[in-house]
N, C-alpha and C positions, 0 to 999 in steps of 0.2 A: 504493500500500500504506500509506504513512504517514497520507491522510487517512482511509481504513478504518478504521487503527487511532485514530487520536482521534475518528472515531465513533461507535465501539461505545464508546471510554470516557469519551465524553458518557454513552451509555444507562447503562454500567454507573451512574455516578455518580448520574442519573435513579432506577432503582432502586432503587439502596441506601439513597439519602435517603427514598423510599415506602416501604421495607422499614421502616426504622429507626420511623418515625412510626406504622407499624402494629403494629409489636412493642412500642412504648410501651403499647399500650393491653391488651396480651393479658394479664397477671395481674392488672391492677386492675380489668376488664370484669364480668370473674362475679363477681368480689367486690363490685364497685358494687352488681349483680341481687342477691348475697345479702343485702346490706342491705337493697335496697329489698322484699325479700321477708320480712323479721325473718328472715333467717337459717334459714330452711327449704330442707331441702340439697337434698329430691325437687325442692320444684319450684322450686328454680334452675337444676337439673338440666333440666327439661321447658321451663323458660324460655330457658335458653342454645340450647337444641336451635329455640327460633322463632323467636329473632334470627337463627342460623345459616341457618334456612331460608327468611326473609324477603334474607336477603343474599345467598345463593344463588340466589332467582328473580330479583332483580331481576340480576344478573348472567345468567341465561340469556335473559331478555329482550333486554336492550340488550347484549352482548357481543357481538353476530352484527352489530348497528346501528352499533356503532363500529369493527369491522372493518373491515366497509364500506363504511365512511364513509374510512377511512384509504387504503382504495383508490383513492378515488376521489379524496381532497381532500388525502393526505399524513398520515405519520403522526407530526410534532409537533404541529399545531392537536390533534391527538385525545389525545395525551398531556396537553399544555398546561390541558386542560377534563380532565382527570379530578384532576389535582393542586388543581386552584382548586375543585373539586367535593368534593375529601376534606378540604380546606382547613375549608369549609365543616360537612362534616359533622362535623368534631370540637369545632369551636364548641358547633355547635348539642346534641352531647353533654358537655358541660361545663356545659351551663349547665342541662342535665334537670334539672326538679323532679319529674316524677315518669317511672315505667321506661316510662309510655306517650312521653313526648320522647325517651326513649333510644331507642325503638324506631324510632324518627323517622328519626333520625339513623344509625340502621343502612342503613334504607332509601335515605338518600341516599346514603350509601359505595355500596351495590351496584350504582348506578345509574353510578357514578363512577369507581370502579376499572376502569378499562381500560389503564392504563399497565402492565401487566404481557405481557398476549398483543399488545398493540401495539410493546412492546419486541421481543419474540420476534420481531414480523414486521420490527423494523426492525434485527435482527441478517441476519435472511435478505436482506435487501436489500442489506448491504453483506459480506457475506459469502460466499467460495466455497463449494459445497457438500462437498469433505471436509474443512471446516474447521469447519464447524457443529454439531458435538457436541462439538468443542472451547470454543466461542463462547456456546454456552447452557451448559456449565459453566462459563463466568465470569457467566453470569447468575445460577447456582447458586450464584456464591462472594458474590455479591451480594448474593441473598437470605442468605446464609448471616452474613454482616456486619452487616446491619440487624434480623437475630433474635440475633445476638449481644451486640450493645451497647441495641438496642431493649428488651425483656423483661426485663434488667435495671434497666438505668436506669428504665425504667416503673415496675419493684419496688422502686426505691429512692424515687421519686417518688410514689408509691402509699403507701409509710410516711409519708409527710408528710399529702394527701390522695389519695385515689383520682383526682379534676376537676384536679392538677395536671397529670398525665400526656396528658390530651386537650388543655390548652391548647398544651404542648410540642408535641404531636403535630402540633395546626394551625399555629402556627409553623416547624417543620418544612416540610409540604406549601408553606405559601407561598411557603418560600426556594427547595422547589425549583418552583416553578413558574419565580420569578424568574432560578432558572439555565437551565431551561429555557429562556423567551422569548430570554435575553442568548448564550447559547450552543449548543444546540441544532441543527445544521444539519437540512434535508429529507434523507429518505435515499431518495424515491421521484421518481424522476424523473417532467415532466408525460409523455413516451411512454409510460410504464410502468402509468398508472394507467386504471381500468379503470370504466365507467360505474356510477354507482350504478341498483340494480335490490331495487324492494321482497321479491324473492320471494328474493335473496339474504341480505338485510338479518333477513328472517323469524327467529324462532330455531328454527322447525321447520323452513323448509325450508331453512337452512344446515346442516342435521344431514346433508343427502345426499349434502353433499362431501363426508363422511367414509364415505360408502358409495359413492363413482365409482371405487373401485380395490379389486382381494378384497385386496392386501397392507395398506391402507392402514384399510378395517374391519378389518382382525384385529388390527390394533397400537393402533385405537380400543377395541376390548376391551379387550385387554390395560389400556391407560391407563386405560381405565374402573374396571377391578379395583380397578389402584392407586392412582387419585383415591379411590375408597371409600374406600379399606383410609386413606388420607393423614389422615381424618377425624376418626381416634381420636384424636389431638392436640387435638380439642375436648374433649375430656373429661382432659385432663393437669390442669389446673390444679385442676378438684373433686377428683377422685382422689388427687391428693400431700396436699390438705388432708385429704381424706378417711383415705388411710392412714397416712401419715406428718406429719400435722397443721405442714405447711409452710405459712411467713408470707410475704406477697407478698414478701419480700425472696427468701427460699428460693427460692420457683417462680422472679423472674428471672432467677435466678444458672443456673439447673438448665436455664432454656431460652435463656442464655446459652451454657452448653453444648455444647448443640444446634446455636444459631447458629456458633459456633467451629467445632465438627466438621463441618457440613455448607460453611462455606465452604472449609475447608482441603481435605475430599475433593474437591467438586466443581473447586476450583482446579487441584490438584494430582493430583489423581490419573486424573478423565473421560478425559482426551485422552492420556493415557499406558495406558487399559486400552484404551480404544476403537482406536490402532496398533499396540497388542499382539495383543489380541483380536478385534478387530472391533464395530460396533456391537450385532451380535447375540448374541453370549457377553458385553461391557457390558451388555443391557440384562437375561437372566436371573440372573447372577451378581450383579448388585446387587440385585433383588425379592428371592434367597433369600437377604442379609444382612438385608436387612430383615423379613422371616418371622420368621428365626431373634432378631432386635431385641425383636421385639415378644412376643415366646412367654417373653424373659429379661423382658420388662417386667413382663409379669403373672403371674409366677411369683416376683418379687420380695418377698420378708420385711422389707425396711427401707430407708434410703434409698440407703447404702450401693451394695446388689444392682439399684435402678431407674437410681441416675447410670449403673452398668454397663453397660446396658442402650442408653445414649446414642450411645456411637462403632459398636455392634454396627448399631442401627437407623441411623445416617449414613449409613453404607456405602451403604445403600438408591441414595444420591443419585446414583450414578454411571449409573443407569438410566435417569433421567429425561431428561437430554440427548441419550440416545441412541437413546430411543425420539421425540423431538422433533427430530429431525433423518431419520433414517428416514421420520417423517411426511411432512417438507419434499420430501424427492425425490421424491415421487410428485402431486405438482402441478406447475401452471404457474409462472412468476415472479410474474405478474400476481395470484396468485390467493392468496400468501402471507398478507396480509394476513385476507383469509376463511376461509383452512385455521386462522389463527389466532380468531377469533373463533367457527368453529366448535369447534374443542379448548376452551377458555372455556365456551360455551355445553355441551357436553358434561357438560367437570367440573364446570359447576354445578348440573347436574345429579344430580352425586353430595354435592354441599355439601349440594342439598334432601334427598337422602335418610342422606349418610353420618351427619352429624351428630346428627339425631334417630336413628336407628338406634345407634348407641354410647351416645350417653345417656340412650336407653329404656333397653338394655342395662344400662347403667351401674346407672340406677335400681332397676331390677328386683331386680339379684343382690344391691342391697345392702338390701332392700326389707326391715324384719325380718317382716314378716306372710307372705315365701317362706321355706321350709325351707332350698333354696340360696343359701348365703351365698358368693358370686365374685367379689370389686371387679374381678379382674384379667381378667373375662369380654371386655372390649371390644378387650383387646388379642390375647386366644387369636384371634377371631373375623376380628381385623388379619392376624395371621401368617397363619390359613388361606386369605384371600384374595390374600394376595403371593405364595402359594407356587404357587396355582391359577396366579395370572396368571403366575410364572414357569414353570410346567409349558407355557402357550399358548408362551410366548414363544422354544421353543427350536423351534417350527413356524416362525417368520416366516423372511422369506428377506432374505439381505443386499442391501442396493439395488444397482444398478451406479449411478456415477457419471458415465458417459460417455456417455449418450443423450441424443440431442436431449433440451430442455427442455419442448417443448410437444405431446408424444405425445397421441394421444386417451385421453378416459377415457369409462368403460363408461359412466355417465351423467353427467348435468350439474344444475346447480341452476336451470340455463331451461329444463328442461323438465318443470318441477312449479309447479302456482298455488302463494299465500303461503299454503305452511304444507300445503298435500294432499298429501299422500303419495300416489305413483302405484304401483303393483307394480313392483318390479324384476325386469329381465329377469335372469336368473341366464346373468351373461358366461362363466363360466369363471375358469380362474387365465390370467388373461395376465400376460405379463413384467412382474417388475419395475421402477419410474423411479426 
């Protein structure tokens, strides 16, 4: 139990350090793009939305490849290469001369970031199964930490220059690669790992693990929803400038916030509603905090009423874990890693759509040549869809924890070439794993 416990709080450490250096750069980004655009807010607006969506494909590409790969080869080397890869990409966006090297360097991030579903999978590997929606809320408290202190300091670092904050950033990434390599132990054992296979590795045909069990597609809906609806937070930073004409100091402090409240619920609160209530009243009762977050957001008159708006949508966070651990029981051990890069590859899926989707939005309502004048449209549009995915989510069934580990599933990912979708035979509802 004790080395359990100092491996997950290698990971957590692992994270938080990515967290921090990615939240440095989240209020100075759109503002770098507004300059390099002279300050035209449409299309920073339409510009944020193809950074977003160039980072997101390249995350549903290679997300499913460094799963993968973590199965087969362990999942620190795959950690280890995406720090030294964001490492990189923050250089190389420090030193843009023009928003086409910016765009460069987004690309690399997308390509890089895999230390996040690869943590996920190296929590399930040292983790019992009804401790795991405990355990991805301390990954929540993690992320919650590194958007806490990150998006601020970025904001304070961003009043000095914008390019300060990405050099911090890759400083950051290096140290922790460096605690990585120095400390880090393997959490997959060589029994445990599982050959690599192109047709797993695919980012289409990884999408089918998420269709080998009917309980396990309905809670990838559900997730689906919520990665959309997560989206709207691409568009916080134009919008507070937009309505309430906040200076990158403002916006850190405000997704300082953010980061506070979500690491305190997800710390403190996940694993106390989830043995109160179960995983499945955790994961509706938090989507409809967060509905109700999002509906205060854009209903907001000043800034006031939008900070308000902050611990309402946190709340949100106590769902997430618990639909990520529900996920986890309905696979193999072996397959962890994959169930992880296919979740990844999913939500990047909604990165490529959520983001431009909000900041067309965004653009639209604030557009003066339209009659409907809405800033606060992207958030109504957030609340409607958490509230959907919470109406799904009081269908799902709670997992049992006591069945063998390695039950069949309705299909498998060998039995589709890379990336063909075969028709699925429609199994039925068999029991939950």
């Amino acid at each position: 139990m004790k080395n359990r416990q100092a491996a997950v709080i290698f990971v957590l450490v692992t994270v938080t350090l990515d967290i921090l250096a990615m939240g440095l750069i989240i209020p100075v980004l759109p503002k770098l793009i507004l300059d390099f655009l002279g300050g035209k807010m449409t299309m920073a607006a339409d510009w944020n939305g193809w950074f977003a969506l160039v980072f997101a494909l390249m995350q549903f590409v290679f997300s499913p490849v460094l799963g993968v790969l973590s199965d087969r080869f362990g999942r620190r080397p795959v950690i280890l290469l995406s720090n030294l890869g964001l490492a990189l990409d923050y250089v190389v966006m420090a030193l843009a001369p023009t928003i086409g090297w910016l765009f460069l360097g987004r690309i690399i991030s997308g390509i890089t970031t895999s230390s996040i579903p690869t943590a996920m999978a190296y929590i399930s590997d040292v983790t019992p199964k009804e401790k795991r929606a405990a355990a991805f809320g301390m990954i929540g408290m993690a992320f919650g930490i590194g958007f806490a202190f990150g998006p601020a300091i970025g904001g304070m670092l961003g009043s000095v220059s914008p390019r300060l904050a990405f050099w911090v950033s890759a400083g950051l990434s290096l140290a922790n690669w460096l605690y990585g390599y120095l400390f880090v132990p393997e959490s997959l054992s060589r029994e445990r790992r599982k050959s690599f296979s192109l047709r797993r590795a695919n980012p289409l045909g990884s999408l089918v693990l998420l269709r080998s069990h009917p309980e396990l597609w309905r809670l990838t809906t559900i997730q689906f929803l919520a990665y959309t609806a997560h989206n709207v937070f691409g568009v916080w930073v134009l919008y507070a400038i937009y309505r309430f004409d906040w200076t990158e100091l403002t916006t850190g402090l405000s997704l300082m916030v953010v980061g506070i409240c979500t690491g305190a619920i997800s710390a403190l609160l996940t694993g106390k509603m989830v043995k109160r209530f179960g995983e499945k009243a955790t994961l509706y009762i938090g989507q409809l905090f967060g509905a109700a977050g999002m509906f205060v957001a854009g209903i907001a008159r000043n800034s006031l009423q939008f900070f308000f708006s902050i611990p309402i949508i946190s709340l949100w966070n106590i769902s997430m874990p618990a639909a990520q651990s529900m996920m986890t029981h309905r696979v193999s051990e072996r397959e962890q890693g994959e169930l992880q890069g296919a979740i990844q590859s999913m939500r990047s899926i909604t990165f490529i759509i959520g983001p431009i989707l909000f900041l067309r939005v965004f653009s639209w309502f604030i557009d003066p040549k339209h009659h409907i004048h809405l800033p606060g449209a992207p958030y109504f549009l957030a609340a409607a869809l958490l509230f959907v995915a919470a109406l799904l989510s009081t269908r799902t069934q709670q997992p049992a924890l006591d069945v063998p580990p390695e039950l069949p599933r309705v299909v498998s990912t060998e039995d589709f070439g890379a990336g063909v979708a075969a028709p699925l035979a429609d199994a039925g509802e068999t029991p939950p794993r």
